[in-house]
C-alpha positions as CSV (number, residue, x, y, z in Angstrom):
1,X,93.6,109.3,166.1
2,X,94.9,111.6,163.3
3,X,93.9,112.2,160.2
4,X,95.2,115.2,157.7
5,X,96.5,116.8,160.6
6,X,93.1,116.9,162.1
7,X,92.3,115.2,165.7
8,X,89.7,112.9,165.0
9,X,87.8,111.1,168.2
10,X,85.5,108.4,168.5
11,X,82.4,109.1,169.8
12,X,82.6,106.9,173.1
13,X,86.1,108.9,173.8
14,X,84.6,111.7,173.8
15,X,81.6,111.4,176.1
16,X,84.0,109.8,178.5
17,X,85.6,112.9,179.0
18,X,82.2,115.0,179.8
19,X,80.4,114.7,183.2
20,X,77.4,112.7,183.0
21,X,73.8,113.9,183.5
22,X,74.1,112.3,187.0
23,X,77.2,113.8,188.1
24,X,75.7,118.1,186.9
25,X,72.4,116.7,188.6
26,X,74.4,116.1,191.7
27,X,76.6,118.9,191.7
28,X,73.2,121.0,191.1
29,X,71.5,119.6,194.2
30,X,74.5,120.0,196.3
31,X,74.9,124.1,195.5
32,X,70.9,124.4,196.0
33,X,71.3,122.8,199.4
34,X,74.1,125.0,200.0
35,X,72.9,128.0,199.0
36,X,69.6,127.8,200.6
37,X,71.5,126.6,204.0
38,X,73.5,129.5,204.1
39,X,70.4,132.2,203.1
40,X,68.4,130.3,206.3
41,X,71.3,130.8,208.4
42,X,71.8,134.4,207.4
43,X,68.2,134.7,207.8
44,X,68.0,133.2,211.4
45,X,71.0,135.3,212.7
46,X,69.6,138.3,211.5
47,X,66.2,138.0,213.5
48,X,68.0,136.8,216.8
49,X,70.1,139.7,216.6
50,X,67.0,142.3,216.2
């Protein structure tokens, strides 16, 4: 919607187009899991190796 040039949006418009809470919860949990999957696997190679 326009008005004096200006894009005006309804409110339920624009939260439609920002991730939810669950979806940044989820993408949160999945790059902790990740990280701390990789840092254990770093850590368990590096004492086999020594």
């Amino acid at each position: 919607m326009r008005k004096d040039g200006i894009i005006i949006e309804a409110p339920a418009e624009v939260r439609r187009a920002e991730p939810g809470p669950s979806v940044l919860a989820a993408l949160l949990s999945i790059s902790a899991g990740l990280a701390v999957l990789i840092v254990g696997a770093l850590w368990y190679a590096f004492f086999q190796i020594w």
